[in-house]
C-alpha positions in Angstrom: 99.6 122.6 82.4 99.8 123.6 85.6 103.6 122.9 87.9 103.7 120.2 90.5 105.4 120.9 93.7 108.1 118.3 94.0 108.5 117.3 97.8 112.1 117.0 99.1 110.9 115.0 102.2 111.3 111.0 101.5 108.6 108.7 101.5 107.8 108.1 104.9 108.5 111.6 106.1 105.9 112.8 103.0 103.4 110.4 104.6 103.9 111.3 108.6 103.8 115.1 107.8 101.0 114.8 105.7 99.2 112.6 109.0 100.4 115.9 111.0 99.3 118.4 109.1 96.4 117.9 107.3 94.4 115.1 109.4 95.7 116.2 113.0 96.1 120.2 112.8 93.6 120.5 109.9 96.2 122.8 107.8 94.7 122.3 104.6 97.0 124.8 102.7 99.6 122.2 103.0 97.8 119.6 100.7 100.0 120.9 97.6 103.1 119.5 99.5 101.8 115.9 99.8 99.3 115.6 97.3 99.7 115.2 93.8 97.1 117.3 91.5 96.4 113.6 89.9 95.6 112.3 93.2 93.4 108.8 93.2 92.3 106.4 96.3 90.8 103.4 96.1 89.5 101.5 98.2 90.6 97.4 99.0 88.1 96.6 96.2 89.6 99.1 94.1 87.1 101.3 93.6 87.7 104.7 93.4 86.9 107.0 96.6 88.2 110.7 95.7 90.2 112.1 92.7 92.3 115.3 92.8 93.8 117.7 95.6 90.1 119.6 96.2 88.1 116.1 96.6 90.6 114.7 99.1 90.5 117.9 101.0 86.7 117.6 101.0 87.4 114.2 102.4 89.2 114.9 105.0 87.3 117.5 105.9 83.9 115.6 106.2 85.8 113.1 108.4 87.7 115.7 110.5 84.1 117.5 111.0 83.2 114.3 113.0 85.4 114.2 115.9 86.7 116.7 118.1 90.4 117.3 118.9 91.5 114.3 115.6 95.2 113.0 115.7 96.2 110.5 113.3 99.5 108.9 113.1 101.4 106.2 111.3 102.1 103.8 113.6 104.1 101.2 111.0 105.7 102.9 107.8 107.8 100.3 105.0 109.1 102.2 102.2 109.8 101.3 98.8 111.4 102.8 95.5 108.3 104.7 94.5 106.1 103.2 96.9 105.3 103.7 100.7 102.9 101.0 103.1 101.9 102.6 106.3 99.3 101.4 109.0 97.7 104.4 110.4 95.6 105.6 113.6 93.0 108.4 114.0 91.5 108.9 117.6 89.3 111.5 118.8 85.9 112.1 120.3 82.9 112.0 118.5 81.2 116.0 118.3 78.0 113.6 117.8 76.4 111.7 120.1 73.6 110.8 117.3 76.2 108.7 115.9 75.9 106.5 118.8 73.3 104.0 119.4 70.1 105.0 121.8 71.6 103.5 124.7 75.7 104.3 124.1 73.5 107.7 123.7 72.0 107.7 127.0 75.4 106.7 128.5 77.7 109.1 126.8 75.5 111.6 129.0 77.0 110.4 131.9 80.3 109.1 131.0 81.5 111.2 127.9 84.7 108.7 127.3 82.4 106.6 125.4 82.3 109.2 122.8 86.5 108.4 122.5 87.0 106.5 118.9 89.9 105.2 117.4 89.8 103.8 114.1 92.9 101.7 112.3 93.6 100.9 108.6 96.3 100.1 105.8 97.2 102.7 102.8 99.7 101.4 100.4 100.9 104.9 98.1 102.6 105.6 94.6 104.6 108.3 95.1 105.5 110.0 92.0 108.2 113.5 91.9 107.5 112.8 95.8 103.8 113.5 96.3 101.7 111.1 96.6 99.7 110.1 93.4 97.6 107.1 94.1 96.3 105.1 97.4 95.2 102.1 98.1 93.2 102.4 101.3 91.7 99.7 104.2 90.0 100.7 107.0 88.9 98.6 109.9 84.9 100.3 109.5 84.1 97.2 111.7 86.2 98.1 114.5 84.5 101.5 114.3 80.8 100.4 113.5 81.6 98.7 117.1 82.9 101.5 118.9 79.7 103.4 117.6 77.5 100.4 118.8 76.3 98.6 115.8 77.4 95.0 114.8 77.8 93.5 118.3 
């Protein structure tokens, strides 16, 4: 059985470096100080998204890949025994202008800050020997579907 790394930062610190590190600066090698090898997120239905240390790097990779210059933060963090609730924010500008509709398209030719996104959700996280183990994750896809130009 492979060792787990057992993080000496609390809960809310494991949560706002991990934000830093991995989603803002892309520093993937850092993942083993945050992320438990028995990782699991699930979505609001429960369903589960990724599974282990390499799937949720994938996964943040394939959403990092979208946007240029990505910061995400925690804007609200409540902290329990094992347990940590944070509302988070990712911004950035879309590399894509496909991802736009035809006419946000034509515009974003002209006025680029319409490829600017910002997208908002809710993780609620086990923590277990300080990494996180399992997440409970909700995104606001409707906020985003708008800023893309769908659903209006």
């Amino acid at each position: 059985m492979k060792a787990v790394a057992v993080s000496s930062h609390s809960p809310a610190e494991t949560v706002t470096e991990l934000l830093k590190h991995v989603w803002t600066l892309g520093q993937f090698e850092s993942v083993p100080r945050f992320i438990h090898p028995n990782y699991r997120l699930l979505d609001e239905r429960a369903e589960l998204k990724l599974s282990g240390r390499q799937e949720f790097i994938e996964g943040v990779s394939s959403f990092r890949a979208l946007l240029d210059d990505p910061h995400m933060i925690a804007t609200h963090v409540v902290v329990g025994q094992d347990t940590v609730a944070y509302r988070w924010e990712l911004t950035g500008q879309l590399k894509d202008a496909r991802l736009l509709t035809p006419v946000l398209q034509v515009l974003a030719r002209h006025v680029p800050e319409i490829r600017s996104v910002s997208v908002r959700g809710v993780n609620i996280a086990r923590l277990e020997e300080g990494l996180l183990i399992e997440e409970w994750s909700e995104t606001d896809h409707t906020s985003l579907n708008e800023q893309l130009g769908h659903w209006q």
